[in-house]
N, C-alpha and C positions, 0 to 999 in steps of 0.2 A: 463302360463307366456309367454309374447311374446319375440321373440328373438331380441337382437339390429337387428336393423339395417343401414348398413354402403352403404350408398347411392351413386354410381359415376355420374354424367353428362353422358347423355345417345346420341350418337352421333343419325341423323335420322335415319342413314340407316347403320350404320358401328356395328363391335362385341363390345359388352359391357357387364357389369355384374350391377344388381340391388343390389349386396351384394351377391351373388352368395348363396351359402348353409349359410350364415352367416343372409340374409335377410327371412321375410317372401312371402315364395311361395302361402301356400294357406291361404285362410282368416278363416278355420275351424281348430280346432285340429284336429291331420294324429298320426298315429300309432307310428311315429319319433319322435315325440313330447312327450312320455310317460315317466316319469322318473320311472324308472324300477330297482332305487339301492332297495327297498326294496320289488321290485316283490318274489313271491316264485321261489325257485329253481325247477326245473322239477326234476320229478323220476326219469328217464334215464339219468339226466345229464351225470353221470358218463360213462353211456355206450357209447352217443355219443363222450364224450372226448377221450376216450379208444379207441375207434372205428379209430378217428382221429390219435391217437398213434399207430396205430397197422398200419396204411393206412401211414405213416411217416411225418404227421402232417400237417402245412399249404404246398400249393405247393410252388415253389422257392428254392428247397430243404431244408424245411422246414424253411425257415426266413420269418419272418410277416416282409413285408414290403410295398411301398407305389405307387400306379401309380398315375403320375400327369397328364395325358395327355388327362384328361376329361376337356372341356369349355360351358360357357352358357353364349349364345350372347343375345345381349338384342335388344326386338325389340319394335315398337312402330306403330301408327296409316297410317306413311307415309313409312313403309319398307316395299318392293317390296314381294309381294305373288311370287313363283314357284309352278305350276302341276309337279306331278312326273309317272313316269310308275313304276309302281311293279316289283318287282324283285321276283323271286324264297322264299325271305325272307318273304315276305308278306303273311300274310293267314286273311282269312274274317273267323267270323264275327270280329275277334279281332282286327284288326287296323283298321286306317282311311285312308280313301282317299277322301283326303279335301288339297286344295292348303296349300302351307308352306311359313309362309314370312320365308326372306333370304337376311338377312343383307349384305349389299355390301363387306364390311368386314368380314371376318369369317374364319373359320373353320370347319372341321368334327373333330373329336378323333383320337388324334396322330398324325394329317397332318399339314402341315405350310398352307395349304388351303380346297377347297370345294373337290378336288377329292382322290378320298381311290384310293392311289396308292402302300399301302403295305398289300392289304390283311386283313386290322384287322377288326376289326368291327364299326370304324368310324361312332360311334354315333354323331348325330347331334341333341342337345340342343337347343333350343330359345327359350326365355322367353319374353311376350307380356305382360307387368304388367297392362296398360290402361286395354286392352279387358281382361284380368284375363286369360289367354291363356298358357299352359306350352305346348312345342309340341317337342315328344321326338322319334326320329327317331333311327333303327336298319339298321345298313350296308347303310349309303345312299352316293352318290358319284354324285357329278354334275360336269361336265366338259361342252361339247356344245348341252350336253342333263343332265334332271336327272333322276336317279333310285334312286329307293328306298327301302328299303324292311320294317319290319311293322312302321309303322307310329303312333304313339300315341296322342291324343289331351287331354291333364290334366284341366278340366275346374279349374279352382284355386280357385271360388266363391262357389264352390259344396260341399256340407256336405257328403263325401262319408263313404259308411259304409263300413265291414267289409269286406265284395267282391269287394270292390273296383269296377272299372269298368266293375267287371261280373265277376262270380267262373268260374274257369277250363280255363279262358281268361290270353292270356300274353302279354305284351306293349315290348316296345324297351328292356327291362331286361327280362330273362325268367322267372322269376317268378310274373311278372304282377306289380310289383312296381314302384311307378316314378323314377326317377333316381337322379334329379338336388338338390333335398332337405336333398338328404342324403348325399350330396360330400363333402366332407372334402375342408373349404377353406379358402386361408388362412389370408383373412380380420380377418375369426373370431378368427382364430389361434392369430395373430397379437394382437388383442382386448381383447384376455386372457381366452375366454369362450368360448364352442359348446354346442347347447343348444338342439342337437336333436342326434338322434342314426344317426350313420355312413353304410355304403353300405360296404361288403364286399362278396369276392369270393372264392372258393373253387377249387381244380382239380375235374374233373368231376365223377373220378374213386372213389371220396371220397364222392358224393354225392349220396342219395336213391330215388329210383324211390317216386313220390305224393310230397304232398307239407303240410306245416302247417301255420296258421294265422303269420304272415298276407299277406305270399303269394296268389295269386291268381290261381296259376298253377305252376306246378312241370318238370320233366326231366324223360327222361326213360331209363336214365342210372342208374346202378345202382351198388352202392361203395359194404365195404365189411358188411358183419352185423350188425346191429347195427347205418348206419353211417346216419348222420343228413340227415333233407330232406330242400329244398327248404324253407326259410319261419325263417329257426331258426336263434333263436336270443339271441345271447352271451354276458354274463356281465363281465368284466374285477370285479377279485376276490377284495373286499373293502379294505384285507388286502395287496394287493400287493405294495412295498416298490416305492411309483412314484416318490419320490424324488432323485433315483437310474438311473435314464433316463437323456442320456446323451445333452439333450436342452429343454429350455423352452418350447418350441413349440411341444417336447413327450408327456411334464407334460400336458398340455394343453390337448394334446387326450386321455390319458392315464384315465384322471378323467372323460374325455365324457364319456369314457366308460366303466368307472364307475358305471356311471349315467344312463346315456341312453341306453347303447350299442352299439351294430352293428347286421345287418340285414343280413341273407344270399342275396341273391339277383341274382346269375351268376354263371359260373365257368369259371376259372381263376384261374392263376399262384400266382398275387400279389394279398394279401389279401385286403389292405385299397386302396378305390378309393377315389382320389382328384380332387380338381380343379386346372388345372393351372393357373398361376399367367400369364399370357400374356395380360387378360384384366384387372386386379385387382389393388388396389390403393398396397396392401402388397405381398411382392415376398419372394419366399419361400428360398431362399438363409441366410442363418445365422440365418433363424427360424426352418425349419426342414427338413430333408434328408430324404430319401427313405429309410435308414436302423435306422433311430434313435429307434426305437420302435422292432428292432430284437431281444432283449431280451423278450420280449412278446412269451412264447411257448402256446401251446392248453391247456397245464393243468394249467393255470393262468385263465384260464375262468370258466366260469360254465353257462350252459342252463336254461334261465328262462322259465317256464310252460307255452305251448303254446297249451293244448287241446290237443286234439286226432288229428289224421292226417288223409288226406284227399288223397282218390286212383285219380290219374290223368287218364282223361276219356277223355282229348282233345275237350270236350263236351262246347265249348266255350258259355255260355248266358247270355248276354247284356240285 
């Protein structure tokens, strides 16, 4: 089933959203796409839950809650391409180094503009719906230069399979995932349905070294026993009471994740990543807050069966 799509006027050269995570990105079914209420439960669910309660559950000290500071500018046939230099962040064969259009308008993650002036990780989104293009950049900063660090190009027309862009390979997320399709955003909120599994993140100290489907690559840190690897994917419990959530716009993610879930993806403090509303027709103001969903603890989930797991060998093949 395809998901609405909630379409804005697309400026030539300025930040926009095509329906942001509410629109379709690729023209093939993606692993976010899967409705997984009646996947099986994995064996070890309970260990990784356990694991997460023994480790003091989500980071934020322990509150599920929500970053909005993620955007996906829209570009088109007449937005200006930028070269970038690599930065430290960059490793071959895993990203690309292919010019970047760069909407006149825009932003990075978390900045009122193009340059990362706090340090974070100021990912840089743009979405080229003509040329079927998703280009998803790690740490990148442009001020009277730009750097960049890995650079990802998502062909959107491409049937990818289960390695996605290549096993033991990772894109602007460290676990090799796109990023824009899983954003919580809030057209769809608005519209009353998410029709795909959501991105979320972990502290690092709670993650295990390797990764499982349908990550592409894993972290070499490593949590305490037991604790989930890059790749897993959580189903909010069928019985959990969503009508006990204190806005429309909880209930609304609450059943996503239900449904589809959420994908490990990062590590991070705040579990659920969003879009901001800064290009978006619906603004998250009186539909949902950053803590509506804190009643949400780890043992409200359970790990749907994702295979055996995979030793991280940094062995990037495209």
């Amino acid at each position: 089933m395809k998901r609405p799509v909630l379409l804005l006027a697309l400026a030539a050269c300025g930040g926009g959203d095509d329906g942001g995570g509410s629109g379709l990105y690729f023209t093939s079914k993606m692993f976010f796409d899967r409705d997984v209420a009646a996947a099986p439960k994995a064996s070890n669910s309970d260990q990784f839950i356990g694991s997460l309660r023994a480790a003091g559950g989500w980071g934020n000290s322990d509150r599920f809650s929500i970053d909005f500071s993620f955007d996906v500018l829209a570009a088109d046939s007449t937005t200006p391409t930028m070269t970038f230099t690599p930065t430290a962040d960059f490793v071959s064969p895993d990203c690309d180094q292919v010019p970047m259009p760069v909407p006149a308008t825009g932003n990075v993650e978390g900045e009122a503009g193009y340059a990362c002036t706090q340090n974070g990780d100021c990912h840089l989104l743009v979405f080229d719906k003509d040329a079927g293009k998703l280009y998803e950049m790690y740490r990148a900063n442009i001020t009277t230069a730009f750097d960049g660090g890995c650079l990802v190009v998502w062909d959107t027309h491409e049937a990818y399979g289960d390695t996605l862009r290549g096993d033991q390979c990772t894109s602007a997320d460290a676990a090799g995932l796109p990023i824009a399709p899983m954003l919580l955003a809030p057209d769809e909120v608005a519209a009353g349905a998410i029709d795909h599994a959501l991105r979320f993140t972990l502290p690092n100290d709670r993650i295990r070294t390797g990764y499982v489907r349908p990550a592409t690559h894993g972290t070499s840190t490593t949590g305490l026993p037991g604790s989930p690897y890059y790749g897993v994917h959580l189903r909010l419990r069928a019985d959990y009471p969503v009508d006990s959530l204190p806005s429309t716009g909880a209930k609304v993610v609450a059943r996503a994740l239900q449904t589809y879930g959420m994908v490990h993806a990062d590590g991070g403090e705040i579990t659920l990543t969003a879009q901001s509303d800064r290009y978006t027709a619906a603004k998250w103001p009186g539909l949902l807050a950053s803590q509506d969903l804190q009643a949400l603890a780890v043992e409200d989930f359970e790990v749907i069966d994702h295979g055996a797991p995979i030793d991280l060998t940094n062995n990037c093949t495209r």
